[in-house]
TIMIMAR-406592 format. One record per residue (C-alpha): residue in one letter; x, y, z. Coordinates in steps of 0.5 Angstrom, whole numbers, plus 2048, in hexadecimal, padded with zeros to 3 digits. Layout:
REM residues N
AXYZ ...
REM end
This chain:
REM residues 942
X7A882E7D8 X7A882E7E0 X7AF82D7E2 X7AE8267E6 X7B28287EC X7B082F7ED X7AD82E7F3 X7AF82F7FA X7B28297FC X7B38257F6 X7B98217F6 X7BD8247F1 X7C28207ED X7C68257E9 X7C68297EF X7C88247F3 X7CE8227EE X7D18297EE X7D082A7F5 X7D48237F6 X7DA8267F1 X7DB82C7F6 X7DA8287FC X7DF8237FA X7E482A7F8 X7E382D7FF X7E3828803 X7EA824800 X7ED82B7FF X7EB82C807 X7ED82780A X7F4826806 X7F582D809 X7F482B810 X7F982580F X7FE82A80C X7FE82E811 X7FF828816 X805826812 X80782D813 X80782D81A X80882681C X80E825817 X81382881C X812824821 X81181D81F X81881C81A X81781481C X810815816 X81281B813 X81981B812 X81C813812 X82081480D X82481A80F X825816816 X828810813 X82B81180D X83381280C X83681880A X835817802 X82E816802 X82C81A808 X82781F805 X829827807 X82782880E X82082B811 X81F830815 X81983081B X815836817 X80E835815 X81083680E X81883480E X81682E80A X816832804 X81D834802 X81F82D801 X81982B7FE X81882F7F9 X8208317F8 X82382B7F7 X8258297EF X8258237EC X82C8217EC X82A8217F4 X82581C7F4 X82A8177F0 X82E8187F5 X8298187FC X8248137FA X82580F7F3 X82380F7EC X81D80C7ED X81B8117F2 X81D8177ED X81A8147E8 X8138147EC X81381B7ED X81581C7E6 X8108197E4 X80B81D7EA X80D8237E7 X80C8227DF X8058207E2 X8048267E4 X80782A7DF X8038267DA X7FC8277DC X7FE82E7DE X7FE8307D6 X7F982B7D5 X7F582F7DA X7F58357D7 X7F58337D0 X7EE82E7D1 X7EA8327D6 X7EC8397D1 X7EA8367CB X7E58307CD X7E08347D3 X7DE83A7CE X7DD8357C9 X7D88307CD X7D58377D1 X7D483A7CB X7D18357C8 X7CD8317CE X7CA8397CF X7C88397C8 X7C58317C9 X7C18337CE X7BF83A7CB X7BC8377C6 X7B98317C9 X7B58387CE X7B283A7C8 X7AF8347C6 X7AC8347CD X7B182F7D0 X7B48317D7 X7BB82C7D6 X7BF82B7DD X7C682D7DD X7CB8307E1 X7D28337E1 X7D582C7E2 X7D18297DE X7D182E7D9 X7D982E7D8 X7D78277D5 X7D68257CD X7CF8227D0 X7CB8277CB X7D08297C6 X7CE8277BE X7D18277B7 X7D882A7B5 X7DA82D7BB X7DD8257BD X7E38287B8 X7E582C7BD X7E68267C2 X7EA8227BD X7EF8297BC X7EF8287C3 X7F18217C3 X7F78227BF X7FA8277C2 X7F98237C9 X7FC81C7C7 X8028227C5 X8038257CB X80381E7CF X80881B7CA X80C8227CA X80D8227D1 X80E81A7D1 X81481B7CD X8168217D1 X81681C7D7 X8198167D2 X81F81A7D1 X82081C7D9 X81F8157DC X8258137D5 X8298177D9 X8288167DF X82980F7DE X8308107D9 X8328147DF X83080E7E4 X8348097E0 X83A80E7E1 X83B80E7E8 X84080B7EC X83B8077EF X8388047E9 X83E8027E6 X8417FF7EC X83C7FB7EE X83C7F47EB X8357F37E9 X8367F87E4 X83B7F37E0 X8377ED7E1 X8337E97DD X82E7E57DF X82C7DE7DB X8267DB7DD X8237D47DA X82A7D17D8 X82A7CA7D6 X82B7C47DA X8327C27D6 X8357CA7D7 X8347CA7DE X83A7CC7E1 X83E7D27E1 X8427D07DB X83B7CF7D7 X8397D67D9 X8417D97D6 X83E7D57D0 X8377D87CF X83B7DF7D0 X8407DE7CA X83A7DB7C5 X8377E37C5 X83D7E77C5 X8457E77C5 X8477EC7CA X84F7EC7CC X84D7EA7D4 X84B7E37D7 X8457E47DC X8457E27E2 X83F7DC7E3 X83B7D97E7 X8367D57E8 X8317D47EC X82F7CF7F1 X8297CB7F4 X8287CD7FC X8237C87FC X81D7CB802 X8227D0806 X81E7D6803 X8177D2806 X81B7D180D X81D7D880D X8187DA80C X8137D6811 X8197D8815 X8187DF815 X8107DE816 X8127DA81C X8177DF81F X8127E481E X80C7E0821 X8107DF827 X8117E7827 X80A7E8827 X8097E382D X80E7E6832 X80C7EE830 X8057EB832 X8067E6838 X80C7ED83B X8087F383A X8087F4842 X80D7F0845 X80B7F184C X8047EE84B X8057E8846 X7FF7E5843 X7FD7DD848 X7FC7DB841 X8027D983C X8017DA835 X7FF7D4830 X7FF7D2829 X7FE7CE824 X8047CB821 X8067CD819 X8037C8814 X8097C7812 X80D7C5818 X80E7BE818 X80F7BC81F X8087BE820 X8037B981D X7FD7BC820 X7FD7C381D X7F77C5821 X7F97C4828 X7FB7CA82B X8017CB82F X8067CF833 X8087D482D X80E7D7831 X8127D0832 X80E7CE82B X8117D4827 X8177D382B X8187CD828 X8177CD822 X81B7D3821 X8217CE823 X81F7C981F X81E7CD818 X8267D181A X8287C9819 X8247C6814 X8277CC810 X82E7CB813 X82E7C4810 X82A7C6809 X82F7CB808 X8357C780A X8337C2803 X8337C77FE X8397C67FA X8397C67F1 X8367C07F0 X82F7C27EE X82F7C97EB X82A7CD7E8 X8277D07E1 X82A7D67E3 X8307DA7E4 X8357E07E4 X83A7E27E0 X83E7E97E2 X8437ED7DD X8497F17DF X8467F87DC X8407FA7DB X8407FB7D4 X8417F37D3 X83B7F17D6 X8367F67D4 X83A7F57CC X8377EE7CD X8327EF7D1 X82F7F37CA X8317ED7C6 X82D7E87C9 X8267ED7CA X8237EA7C4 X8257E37C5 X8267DD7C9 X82C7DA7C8 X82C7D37C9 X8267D37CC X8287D87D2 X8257E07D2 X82A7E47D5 X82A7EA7D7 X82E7EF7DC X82D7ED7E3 X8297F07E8 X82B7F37EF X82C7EC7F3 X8277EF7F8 X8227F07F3 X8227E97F0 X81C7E57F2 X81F7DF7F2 X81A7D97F3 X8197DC7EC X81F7DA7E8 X81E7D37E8 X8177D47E4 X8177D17DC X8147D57D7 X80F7D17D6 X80D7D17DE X80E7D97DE X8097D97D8 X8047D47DB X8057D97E2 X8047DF7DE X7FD7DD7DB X7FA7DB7E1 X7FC7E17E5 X7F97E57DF X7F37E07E0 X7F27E27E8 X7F37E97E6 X7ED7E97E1 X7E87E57E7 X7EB7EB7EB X7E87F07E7 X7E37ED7E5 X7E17EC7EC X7E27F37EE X7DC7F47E8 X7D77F37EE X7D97F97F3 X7DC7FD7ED X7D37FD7EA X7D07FF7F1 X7D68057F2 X7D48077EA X7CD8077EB X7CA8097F1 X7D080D7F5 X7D38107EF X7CC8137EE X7C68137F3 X7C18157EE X7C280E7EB X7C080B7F3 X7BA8107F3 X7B780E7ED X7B68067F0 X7B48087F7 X7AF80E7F7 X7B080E7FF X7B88117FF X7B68157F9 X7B28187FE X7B8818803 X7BC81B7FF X7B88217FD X7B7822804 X7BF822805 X7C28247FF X7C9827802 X7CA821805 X7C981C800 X7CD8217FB X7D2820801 X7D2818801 X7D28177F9 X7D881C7F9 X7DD8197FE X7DA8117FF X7D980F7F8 X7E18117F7 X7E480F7FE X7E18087FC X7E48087F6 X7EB8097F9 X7EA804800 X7EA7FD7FB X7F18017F8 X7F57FF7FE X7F57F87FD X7F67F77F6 X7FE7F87F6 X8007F27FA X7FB7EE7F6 X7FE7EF7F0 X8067EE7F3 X8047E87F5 X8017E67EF X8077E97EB X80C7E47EF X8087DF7EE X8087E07E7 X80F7DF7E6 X8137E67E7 X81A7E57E9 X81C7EC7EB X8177F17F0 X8187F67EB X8147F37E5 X80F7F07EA X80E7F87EC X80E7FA7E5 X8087F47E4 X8047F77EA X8047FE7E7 X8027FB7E0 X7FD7F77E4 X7FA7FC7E8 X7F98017E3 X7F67FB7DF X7F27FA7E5 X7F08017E5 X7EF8037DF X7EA7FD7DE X7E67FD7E4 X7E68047E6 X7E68087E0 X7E38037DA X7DE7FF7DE X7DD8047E3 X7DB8097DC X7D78037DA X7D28027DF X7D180A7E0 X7CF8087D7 X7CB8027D8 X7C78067DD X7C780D7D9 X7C48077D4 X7BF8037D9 X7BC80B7DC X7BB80E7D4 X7B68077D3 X7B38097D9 X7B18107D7 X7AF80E7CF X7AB8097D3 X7A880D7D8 X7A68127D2 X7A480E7CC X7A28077D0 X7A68057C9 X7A77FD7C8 X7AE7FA7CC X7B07FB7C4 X7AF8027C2 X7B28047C8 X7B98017C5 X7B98037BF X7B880B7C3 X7BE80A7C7 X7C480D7C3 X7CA8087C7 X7D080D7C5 X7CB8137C7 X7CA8107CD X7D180E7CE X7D38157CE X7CE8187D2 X7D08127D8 X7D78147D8 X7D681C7D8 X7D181A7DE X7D68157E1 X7DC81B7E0 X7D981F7E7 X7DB8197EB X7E28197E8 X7E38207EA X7E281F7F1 X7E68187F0 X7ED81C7EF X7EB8217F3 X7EC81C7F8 X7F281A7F7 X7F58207F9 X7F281E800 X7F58177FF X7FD81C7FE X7FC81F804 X7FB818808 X801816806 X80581D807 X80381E80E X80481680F X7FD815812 X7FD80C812 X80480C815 X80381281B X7FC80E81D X7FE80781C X80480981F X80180B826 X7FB807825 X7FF800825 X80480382B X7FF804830 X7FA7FE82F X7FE7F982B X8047F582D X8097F8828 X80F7F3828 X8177F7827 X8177F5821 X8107F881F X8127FE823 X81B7FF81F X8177FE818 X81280381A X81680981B X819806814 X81880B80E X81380880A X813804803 X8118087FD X80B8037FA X80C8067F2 X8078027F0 X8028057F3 X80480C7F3 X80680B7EB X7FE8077E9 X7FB80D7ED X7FF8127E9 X7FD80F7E3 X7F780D7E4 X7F58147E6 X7F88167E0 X7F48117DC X7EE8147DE X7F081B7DE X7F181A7D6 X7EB8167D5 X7E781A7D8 X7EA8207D6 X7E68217CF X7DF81F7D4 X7E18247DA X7E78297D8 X7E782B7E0 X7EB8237E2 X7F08277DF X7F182C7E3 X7EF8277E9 X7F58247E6 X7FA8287E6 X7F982B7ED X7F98247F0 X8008237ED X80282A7EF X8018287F6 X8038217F7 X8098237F2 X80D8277F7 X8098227FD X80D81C7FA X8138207FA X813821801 X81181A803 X8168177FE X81D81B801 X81A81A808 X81681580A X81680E804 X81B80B802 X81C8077FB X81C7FF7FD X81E7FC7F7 X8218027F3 X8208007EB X8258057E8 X81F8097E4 X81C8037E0 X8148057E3 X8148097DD X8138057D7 X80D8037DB X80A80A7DC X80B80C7D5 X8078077D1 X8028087D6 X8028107D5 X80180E7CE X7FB8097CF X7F780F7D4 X7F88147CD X7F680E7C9 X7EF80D7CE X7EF8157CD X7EE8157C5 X7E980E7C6 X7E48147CA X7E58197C5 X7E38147C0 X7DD8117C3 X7DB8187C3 X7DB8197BD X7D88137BB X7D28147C0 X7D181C7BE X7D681E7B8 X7D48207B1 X7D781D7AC X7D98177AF X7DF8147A9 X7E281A7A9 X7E281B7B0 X7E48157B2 X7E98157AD X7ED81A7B0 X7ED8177B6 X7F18107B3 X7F88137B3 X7F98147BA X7F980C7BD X7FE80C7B7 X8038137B9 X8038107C0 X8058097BE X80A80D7B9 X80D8117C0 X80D80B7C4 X8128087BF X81680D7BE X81680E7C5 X8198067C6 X81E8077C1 X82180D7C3 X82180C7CB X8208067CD X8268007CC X82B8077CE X8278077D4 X8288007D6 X82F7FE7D3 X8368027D4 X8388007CE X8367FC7C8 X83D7FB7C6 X83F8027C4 X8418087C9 X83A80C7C9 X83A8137C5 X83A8197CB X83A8147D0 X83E8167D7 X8458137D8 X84480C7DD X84680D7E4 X84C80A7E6 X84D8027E7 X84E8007EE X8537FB7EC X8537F97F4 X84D7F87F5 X84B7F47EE X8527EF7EF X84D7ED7F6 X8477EA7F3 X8447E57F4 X83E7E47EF X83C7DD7F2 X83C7E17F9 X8397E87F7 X8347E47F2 X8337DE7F5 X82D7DD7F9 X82B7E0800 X8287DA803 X8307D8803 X8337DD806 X82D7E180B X82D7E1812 X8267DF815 X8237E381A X8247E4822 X81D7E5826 X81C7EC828 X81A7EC830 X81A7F4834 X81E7F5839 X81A7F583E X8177EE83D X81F7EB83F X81D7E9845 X8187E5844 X81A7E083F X81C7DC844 X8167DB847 X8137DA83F X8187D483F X8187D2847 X8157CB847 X8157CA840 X81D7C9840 X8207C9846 X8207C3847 X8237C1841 X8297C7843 X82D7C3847 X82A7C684E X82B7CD84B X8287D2850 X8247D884D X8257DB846 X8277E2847 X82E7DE849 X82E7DC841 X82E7E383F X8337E6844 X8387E1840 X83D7E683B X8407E2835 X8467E5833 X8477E782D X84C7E4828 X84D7EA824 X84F7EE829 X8527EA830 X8517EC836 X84A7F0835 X8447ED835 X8407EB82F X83A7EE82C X8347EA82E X8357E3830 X82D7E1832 X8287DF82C X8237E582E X8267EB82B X8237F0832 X8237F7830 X8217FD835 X81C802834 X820807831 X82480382C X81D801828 X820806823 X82180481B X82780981D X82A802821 X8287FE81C X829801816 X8307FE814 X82D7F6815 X82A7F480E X8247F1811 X8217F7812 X8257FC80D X8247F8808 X81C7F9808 X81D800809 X822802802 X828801806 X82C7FF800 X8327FE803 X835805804 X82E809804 X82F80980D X83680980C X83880280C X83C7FE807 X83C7F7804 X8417F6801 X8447EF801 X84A7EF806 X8497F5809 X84A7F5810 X8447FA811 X83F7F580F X8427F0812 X8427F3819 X83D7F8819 X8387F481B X8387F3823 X8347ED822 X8387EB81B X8337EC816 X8377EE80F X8337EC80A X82C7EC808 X8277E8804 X8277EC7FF X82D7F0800 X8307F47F9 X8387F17FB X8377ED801 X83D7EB805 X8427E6802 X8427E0807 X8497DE805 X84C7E5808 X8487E380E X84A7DD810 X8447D880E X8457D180B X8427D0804 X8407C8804 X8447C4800 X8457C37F9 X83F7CA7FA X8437D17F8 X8417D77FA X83C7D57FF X83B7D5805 X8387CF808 X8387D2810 X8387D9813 X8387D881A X83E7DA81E X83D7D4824 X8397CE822 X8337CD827 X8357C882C X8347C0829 X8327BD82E X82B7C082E X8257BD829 X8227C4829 X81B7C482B X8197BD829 X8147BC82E X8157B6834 X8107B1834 X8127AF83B X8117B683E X8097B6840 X8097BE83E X8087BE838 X80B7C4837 X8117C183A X8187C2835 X81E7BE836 X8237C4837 X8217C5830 X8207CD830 X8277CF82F X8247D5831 X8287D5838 X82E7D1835 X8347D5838 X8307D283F X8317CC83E X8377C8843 X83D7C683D X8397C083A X83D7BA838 X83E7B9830 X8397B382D X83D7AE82B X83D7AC823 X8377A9821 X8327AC824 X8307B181E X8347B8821 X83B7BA820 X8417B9825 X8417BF82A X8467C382A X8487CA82E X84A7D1829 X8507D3828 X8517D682F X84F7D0833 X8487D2835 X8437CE834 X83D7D3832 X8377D182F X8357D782C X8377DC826 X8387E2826 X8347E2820 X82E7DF81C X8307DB815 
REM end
């Protein structure tokens, strides 16, 4: 039989397929070598991208220092031990590289045990088949890529591939339990250490759903006593409702940033201004505006709605006292063994109706989530379930026509005669484009999905970060898993099916019918997936591109230089710039257990995935090693409780493995019971080692203590005594809308003097006849703390020169740090209530964060709580703005439309020493601080 494409440019679709395979490994293993080499070269010169870490950390987590040499990174990356990695990065990220380095380790035995037994099996037997069908006159096609596939095995040799399956599941499990073991340490370890065990959320339990009748501090005592008698009281506190100053800060801080956006704009080149003022529409939800879509002066308009945002705040806060607690609160113990001992007692049960748990890092708490009631949290759950089933059903659509056409060319060929001509003309280039586009469109849609998904777990009712990241993980790898494995595999099937009639129908000219009954459904299954498994080599082998991208920090390098020279960067843009960057583990996690997913199914179709693979892992292992000791930093550290969730998904990648075989099986084998038989146990043995893997790690993973003192476990660190005599819970656990400081806009400091000449017009008639502006920041407010020198910045802009626009100057101020992994000592600095350096280290005193670990303590600080309100500070201010001005109400008399009644605050120490309103008139009574003067400004925002 004349081999249909024998003929001089004859488009060739298995040669194209193989041909595709090698361009996508020479052209990924290229480029990723170029980008090393760039690395190699740029690294020494570019520590702000290649080394923040090293520049900013303190002492104890600074990682050892690099040299300038081409390859000085080695040493340190590669000689470091674990016990170092604890220590500099954090438990999540060893547990990361742990979990890089099983990965590779794995699918390097699976490797070398897959392809020295399954290639000579398929290739002894595939040249058999083809031998045989030579002999009957048959020219069957075939190549080496091809031919390393089960597509033309029959009979008894599938024994051989279910022998295999076993020994698969017993490696993968072998090296699970091996990792188990190290990541039990590891955490044993962590619960050890000084730092755990004087932290306070260590010893505190969270209750949450608490009735209406037990909330009080004394009904969360009584909730604790009925699950377990311990000898110690805990310390309670419930929590309080902070009505919307979470929203106000929140519209506050867009404002600020808006404002920023504005000014960085308008000041670009301070010697030519633009003739025309920038405009805006106002916040939908502002309500001094009713026409929301008039356009206004966006700088006296954010201007103004900064100040009135800071007041409405000030007043909500100044409300907030005990009289309306919530469903939720805190119960701190003295020791750890008494909170983790309770903790155990109430995991299976809700006493009173409460589930209490240990308690989180307060900076983890996503706290608008707390208030949920189950009922609500389940209707929430359900409904995000719902938007991720239409996502992935919308995904179908894109995910065919990638399955379909791009992933094999020959299918568009056969439906369009003219490219099938092109394509014979143009082979190589062809081979090109199915190589590398149909993956690369595959990859882009993956960028988006993390921040869908986070979104979606919040609004699920997730109450904590961390769980919201385990979700995501489990959501992307459901998403992956489905689309881009299963349904993607599916569509190459239904294909395989609808060419298969074609062909029967073409040759027979059958009836619709008998052609059905000719298509063997699971043959045809098989054979799909052994032509889909080209595509999925050249898939991982992309992945080894996509790691070399990240080393060499490629985004950051070219947004980075792209945005300084054609965008407006504000300083706050260019201080979080220089940043270390947050490490998404959601992300990197569904990509190493979607490519092993992957690797194992396709394992039995196409052994080469596995050394694929495991070169991929041996790269990007050492590569995350490097990027994690010098350049990311953890945001939100977990303490390791990532691991459970890989686990159970390692397990689900070798479960879908032994669904592969069996469908081989079913499809070709002989002796189909008997067979299939054999495969039941190993669903079963991997149900069995995951339970025995619950039972003997997981409650010593997350409990200290279960009431008794653990065998073999390390002797406790010493109790800082002084340190716990000091806490406050309702102060380290209440909420941080309570206690935040708002944000001060950030404005270059070449742009100083022109603000005058922003505001001129606008508010000069309103200052008293105040000459110029630049005369309001040449006015020094003295600072309280230290007499006779000048306080810090007594402006509300923050102006910051060109050389201080470094995450170094800032690293100490929570409203950067705490994006950027500074958890409190990370940059050196400590949070510890009372302590005079976080009080005064800030020079515009900012002490504590939103989500800070152990923010400060405001009675140390001088701060009045509301009455009848303990523990909660009802205003951050230092000085209160001046009370004779109605902020930013527009006058009405004024026939400027943008005119505001001295109402900007932003040129308040401007102002000639007003006279005090007289009560009644909605402000309170002016008085002078303690020093006599009479400044309108704080030194500090709340």
């Amino acid at each position: 039989m004349k081999d249909p494409f024998a003929d001089k440019g004859k488009y060739d679709p298995v040669n194209v397929q193989q041909n595709s395979v090698i361009v996508a490994v020479l052209t990924s293993l290229g480029i990723t070598a170029a980008i090393f080499v760039g690395f190699c070269l740029l690294r020494p010169f570019n520590k702000t991208v290649y080394a923040p870490r090293l520049r900013y950390t303190d002492e104890k987590h600074r990682p050892p220092p690099l040299g300038k040499g081409i390859f000085a990174w080695y040493n340190p990356v590669f000689k470091t031990n674990e016990d170092e990695y604890v220590e500099k990065i954090g438990l999540d990220a060893t547990i990361f590289l742990r979990f890089g380095r099983m990965c590779r380790n794995m699918f390097a035995v699976l490797a070398v045990v897959g392809c020295a037994i399954l290639i000579p099996v398929n290739l002894i037997n595939s040249n058999s088949f083809k031998n045989n069908l030579k002999s009957q006159g048959i020219n069957s096609q075939g190549t080496a890529i091809i031919m390393m596939t089960p597509r033309d095995l029959f009979g008894q040799v599938f024994w051989t591939f279910i022998g295999i399956s076993y020994v698969f599941d017993i490696i993968v499990c072998s090296f699970l339990w091996w990792t188990y073991r190290a990541v039990y340490r590891l955490r044993r370890k962590y619960m050890a250490s000084t730092e755990y065990q004087n932290s306070l959320y260590a010893r505190t339990l969270i209750i949450t759903d608490i009735p209406r009748d037990l909330r009080t501090d004394q009904g969360i005592v009584d909730i604790t006593d009925s699950l377990r008698s311990v000898p110690e009281i805990p310390r309670p506190s419930i929590g309080r409702n902070v009505k919307d100053i979470p929203e106000l800060i929140e519209e506050h801080e867009k404002a600020v940033v808006d404002l920023e956006s504005v000014l960085a704009k308008y000041l670009k080149h301070p010697d030519k201004l633009p003739t025309e003022r920038p405009l805006c529409k106002p916040s939908k939800k502002d309500p001094e505006y009713t026409n929301k879509e008039a356009e206004v002066d966006a700088i006296i308009y954010l201007t103004a709605r900064i100040e009135r945002l800071e007041e409405q705040i000030k007043r909500t806060r100044e409300t907030v006292d005990k009289r309306n607690p919530l469903s939720y609160g805190f119960a701190s113990y003295e020791t750890i063994d008494a909170a983790h001992s309770v903790a155990f007692s109430a995991r299976n049960k809700h006493p009173k109706g409460t589930t209490v748990r240990l308690a989180p890092k307060p900076r983890d708490i996503i706290w608008k989530n707390l208030t949920l009631d189950p009922k609500t949290r389940r209707w929430r759950r359900f409904v995000n379930n719902l938007w991720i089933a239409l996502l992935t059903a919308l995904y179908f659509i894109p995910n065919s026509l990638i399955a379909v056409f791009l992933v094999k060319l020959s299918n568009i060929a056969l439906l369009w005669p003219k490219f099938e001509a092109e394509m014979g003309k143009n082979q190589t280039f062809w081979a090109i484009v199915q190589g590398i586009a149909a993956p690369a469109l595959t990859s882009l849609f993956y960028y988006f999905l993390p921040i869908i998904f986070r979104r979606l777990s919040i609004k699920a009712g997730d109450y904590t970060k961390t769980s919201r990241e385990r979700h995501v993980i489990h959501q992307l790898y459901s998403f992956f898993v489905v689309n881009n494995l299963v349904v993607f595999s599916l569509f190459g099937i239904v294909v395989q099916w609808v060419l298969a009639a074609i062909n029967i129908s073409r040759a027979t000219k059958a009836p619709f019918v008998e052609i059905i009954k000719q298509i063997h459904p699971m043959v045809s299954t098989m054979i799909a997936l052994c032509n889909i498994s080209p595509f999925w080599v050249t898939w991982l082998v992309q992945r080894n591109l996509g790691a070399a991208i990240d080393l060499a920090q490629v985004v950051n390098l070219a947004w980075g230089s792209f945005s300084r020279k054609f965008l407006n960067p504000t300083p706050r843009e260019m201080i979080i710039r220089t940043a270390p960057p947050a490490f998404d583990y959601a992300s990197y996690y569904n990509y190493f257990l979607f490519y092993s997913t992957v690797a194992l199914c396709f394992a039995p179709l196409q052994p080469i995935t596995l050394v694929v693979t495991a070169f991929y892992f041996a790269i990007d292992s050492w590569m995350k090693k490097y990027l994690l000791m010098y350049v990311f930093c953890t945001k939100n550290e977990s303490g390791g409780l990532y691991w459970r969730v890989l686990f159970n998904r390692m397990l689900t990648g070798a479960f879908l493995s032994n669904c592969i075989v069996a469908l081989m099986v079913g499809a070709k084998g002989d002796q189909l019971v008997m067979m299939l038989g054999a495969m039941v146990p190993l669903p079963l043995l991997l149900l069995g080692f995951k339970v025995y893997c619950r039972n003997a790690f997981d409650n010593p993973m997350k409990y200290y203590s279960k009431g008794e003192v653990a065998k073999g476990s390390e002797a406790p660190a010493p109790i800082d005594k002084e340190s716990r005599r000091r806490d406050r819970v309702a102060v380290r656990f209440g909420h941080p809308a309570l206690y935040q400081k708002l944000t001060v806009p950030m404005v270059h400091d070449k742009s100083k003097h022109l603000l005058s000449e922003l505001y001129r017009g606008q508010l000069d008639g309103d200052l008293g006849g105040t000459a110029g502006y630049s005369d309001v920041y040449s006015m020094k407010r003295m600072s309280k703390e230290h007499p006779g020198k000048a306080a810090g910045a007594s402006s509300p802009f923050e102006f910051v020169s060109e050389n201080k626009m470094d995450f170094q100057n800032f690293k100490d101020r929570p409203e950067f740090s705490d994006e950027h992994g500074g958890e409190g000592s990370v940059y050196g600095h400590d949070t510890r209530p009372g302590t005079p350096g976080t009080m005064l280290g800030s020079e515009r005193g900012r002490t504590a964060s939103r989500d800070s670990d152990r923010p400060f303590s405001p009675e140390d600080n001088g701060v009045i709580y509301p009455t009848g309100y303990h523990s909660t500070p009802s205003n951050l201010r230092e000085y209160s703005p001046s009370p004779n001005r109605e902020f930013g109400r527009v006058d009405s008399n004024s026939s400027n439309p943008y005119h505001i009644r001295d109402e900007t605050n932003l040129l308040g120490s401007a102002a000639p020493m007003g006279s005090s309103q007289t009560p009644g008139q909605g402000y309170a009574a002016y008085t002078p601080d303690q020093d006599g003067r009479t400044d309108y400004f704080r030194s500090g925002r709340m």
